[in-house]
N, C-alpha and C positions, 0 to 999 in steps of 0.2 A: 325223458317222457316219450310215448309211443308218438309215431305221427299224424295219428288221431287220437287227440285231446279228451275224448269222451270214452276213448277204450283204454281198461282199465290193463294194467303189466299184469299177467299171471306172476303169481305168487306160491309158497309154498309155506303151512305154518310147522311151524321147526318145536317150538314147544308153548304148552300153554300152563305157566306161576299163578294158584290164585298169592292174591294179595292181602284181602279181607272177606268177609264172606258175600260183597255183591262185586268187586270189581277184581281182576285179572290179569296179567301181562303178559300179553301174545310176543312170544320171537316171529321174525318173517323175512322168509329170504323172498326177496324179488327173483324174476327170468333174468333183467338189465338195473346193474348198481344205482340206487337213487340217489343223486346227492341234494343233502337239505342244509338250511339253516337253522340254527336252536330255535324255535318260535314256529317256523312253517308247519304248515297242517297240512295233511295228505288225505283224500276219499277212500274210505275199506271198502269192498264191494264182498259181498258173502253171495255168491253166484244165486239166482233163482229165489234172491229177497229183497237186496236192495243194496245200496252203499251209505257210508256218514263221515261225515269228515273227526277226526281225530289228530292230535298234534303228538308225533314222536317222542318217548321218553327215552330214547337212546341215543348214545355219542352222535352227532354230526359227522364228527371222521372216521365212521364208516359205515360204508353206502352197501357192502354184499347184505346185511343183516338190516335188519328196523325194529326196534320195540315198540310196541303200543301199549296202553294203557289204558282197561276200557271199564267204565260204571257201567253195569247192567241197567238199563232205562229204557229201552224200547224195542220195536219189534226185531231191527237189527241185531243189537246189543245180548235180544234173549238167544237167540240162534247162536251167535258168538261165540256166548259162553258155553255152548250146549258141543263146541267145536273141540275134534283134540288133536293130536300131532300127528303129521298128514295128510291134515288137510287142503283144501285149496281155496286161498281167496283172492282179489284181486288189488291192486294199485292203482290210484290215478294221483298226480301233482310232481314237486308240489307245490304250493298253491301258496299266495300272501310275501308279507318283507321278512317274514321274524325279526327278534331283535337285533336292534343296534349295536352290534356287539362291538365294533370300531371306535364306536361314537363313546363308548361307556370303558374304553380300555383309559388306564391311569387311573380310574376312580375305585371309591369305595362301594362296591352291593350291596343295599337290601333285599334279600332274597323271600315274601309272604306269598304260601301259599296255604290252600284252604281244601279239605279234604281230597278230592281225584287232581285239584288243581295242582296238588304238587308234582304229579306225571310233566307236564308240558315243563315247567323248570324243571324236571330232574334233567335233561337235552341241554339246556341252559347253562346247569352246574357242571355236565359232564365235561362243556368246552372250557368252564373256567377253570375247572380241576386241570385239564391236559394244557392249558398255558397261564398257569402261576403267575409268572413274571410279567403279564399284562394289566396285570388287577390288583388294586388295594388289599383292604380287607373284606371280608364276605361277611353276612349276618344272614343266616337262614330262621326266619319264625313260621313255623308250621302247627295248625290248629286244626282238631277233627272235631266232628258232636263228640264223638266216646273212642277209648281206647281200641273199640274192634276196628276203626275206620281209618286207623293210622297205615299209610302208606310205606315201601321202603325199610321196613323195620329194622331190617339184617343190617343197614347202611349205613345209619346213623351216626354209631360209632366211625366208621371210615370216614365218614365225613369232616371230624372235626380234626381243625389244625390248626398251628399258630396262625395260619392268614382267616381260619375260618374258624367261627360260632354257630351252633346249632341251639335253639331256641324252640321247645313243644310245648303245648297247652291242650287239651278239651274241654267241650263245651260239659258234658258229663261226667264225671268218675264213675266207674267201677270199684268194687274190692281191690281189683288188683294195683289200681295207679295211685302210684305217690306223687305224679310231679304237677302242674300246676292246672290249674282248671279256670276257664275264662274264655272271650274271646280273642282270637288273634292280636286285633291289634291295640289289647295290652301289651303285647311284647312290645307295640313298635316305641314305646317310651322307655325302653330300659338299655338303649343301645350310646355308646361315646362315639359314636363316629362324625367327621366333622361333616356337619351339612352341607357346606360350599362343596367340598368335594366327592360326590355322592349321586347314585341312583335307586332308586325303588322300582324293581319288577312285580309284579302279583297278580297272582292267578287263581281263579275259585269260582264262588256262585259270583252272581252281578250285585247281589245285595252286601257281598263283603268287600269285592271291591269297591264300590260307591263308598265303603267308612273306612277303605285304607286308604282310599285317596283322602278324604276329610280329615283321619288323623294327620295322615303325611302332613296337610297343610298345617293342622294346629301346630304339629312341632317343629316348624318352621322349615321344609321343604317346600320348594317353587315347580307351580303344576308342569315345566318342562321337566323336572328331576323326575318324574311318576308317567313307570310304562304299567299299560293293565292289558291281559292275555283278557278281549272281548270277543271270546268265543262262545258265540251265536247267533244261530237262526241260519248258517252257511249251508249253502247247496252244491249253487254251481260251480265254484272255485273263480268263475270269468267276472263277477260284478254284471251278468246278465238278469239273474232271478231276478234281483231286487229285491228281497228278503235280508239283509243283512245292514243297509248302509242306517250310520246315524248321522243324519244331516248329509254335507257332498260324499263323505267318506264310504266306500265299500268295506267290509271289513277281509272278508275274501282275496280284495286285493291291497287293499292299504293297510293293513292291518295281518292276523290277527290282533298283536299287538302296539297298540297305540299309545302316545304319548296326552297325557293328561287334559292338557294344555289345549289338545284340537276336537275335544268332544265335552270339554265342560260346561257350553254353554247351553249344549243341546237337551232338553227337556226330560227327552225319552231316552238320552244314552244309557242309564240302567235298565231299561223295562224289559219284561223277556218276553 
């Protein structure tokens, strides 16, 4: 990071993928290599509008390039998209623990993400994919409202392996889709992996994760097994705003994501 914390790294955007028809994924080269963690979120700054925190959707090991992945949702976001290949935006972070990726080596993944939610795990899956022989099996369940809003499409196939399942649903069908329609965590009953040896990641709105934690527990997962990507309300990346924390927790800095366990008793931990 620069040596002032509030100036953002010039940036350069290298290419812009849409993905569906509201969301995006910007390539970006930094001026100075950022190195992150799968989870950690970084501030975009779009000169002469503003900046927003986002979490990487590209490998951790490597820091010349960053993907993002962006929902079109506000005034930031509309300019964004409105951006094309060379242009200039800026860096700041990055910012939070992301996950526990140490903590969770030897075990089995549940991988639930929930429309744009699947961006910040796909950072997640890129590190599990580059070391195999650290990790169990993988179970990804991914659920959109409708077949337009599905994420990654090209990938899906690449994704699945002996260590790994990929599991889709929407909330909608179209004409086009044959496979299953429901909410996400339908799927999270239809997986053999042994609970004892096991974690759940997931990332999405705050109202899905609030029922993948709830399933998790019906089907017998213990609220330390369950990490939730609670991203929002982040400003300053410092735990200065005060906008973000639930209970003592910053989410900015103890967080994005957090483990089940130290925000379930807190009232307002889902509310946006």
């Amino acid at each position: 990071m620069a040596n002032n914390v509030y100036r953002p790294i010039r940036a350069d955007l290298l290419e812009v993928k849409p993905e569906t028809p509201t969301i995006k994924t910007f390539r970006i080269a930094p001026d100075e290599p950022i190195a992150f963690r799968a989870g950690q979120f970084v501030q975009l700054t779009v000169p002469g509008v503003g900046e927003a925190p986002f979490t990487p959707s590209s490998s951790p090991s490597v820091q010349e390039e960053m993907a993002i992945t962006v929902l079109r949702t506000g005034t930031v976001t509309d300019v964004l998209h409105q951006m094309e290949d060379g242009a200039e935006l800026g860096l700041r972070g990055p910012f939070g623990k992301g996950y526990p990726t140490e903590k969770m080596q030897g075990h089995n993944l549940v991988v639930v993400g929930g429309g744009v939610g699947l961006a910040p795990l796909r950072s997640l899956l890129h590190h599990v994919f580059e070391h195999p022989e650290d990790y169990g099996r993988v179970a990804i369940c991914y659920g959109a409202r409708n077949p337009s809003e599905l994420l990654y499409k090209d990938s899906f196939a690449d994704w699945v392996s002996d260590q790994v399942s990929f599991d889709v649903t929407v909330d909608v069908p179209d004409e086009t889709w044959d496979g299953k329609v429901g909410v996400v965590t339908n799927l999270l009953e239809d997986f053999d992996f042994d609970i004892e040896k096991c974690y759940v990641v997931s990332c999405g709105p705050l109202i899905m994760l609030r029922f993948v934690a709830l399933t998790c527990l019906n089907v017998g997962f213990k609220p330390e097994q369950i990490y939730l990507s609670m991203n929002r309300k982040m400003s300053c990346g410092f735990g200065k705003c005060g906008r973000c924390n639930i209970g003592p927790l910053y989410l900015c800095k103890d967080g994005p994501d957090v483990c089940y366990d130290e925000i379930k008793d807190y009232k307002d931990a889902f509310s946006v």
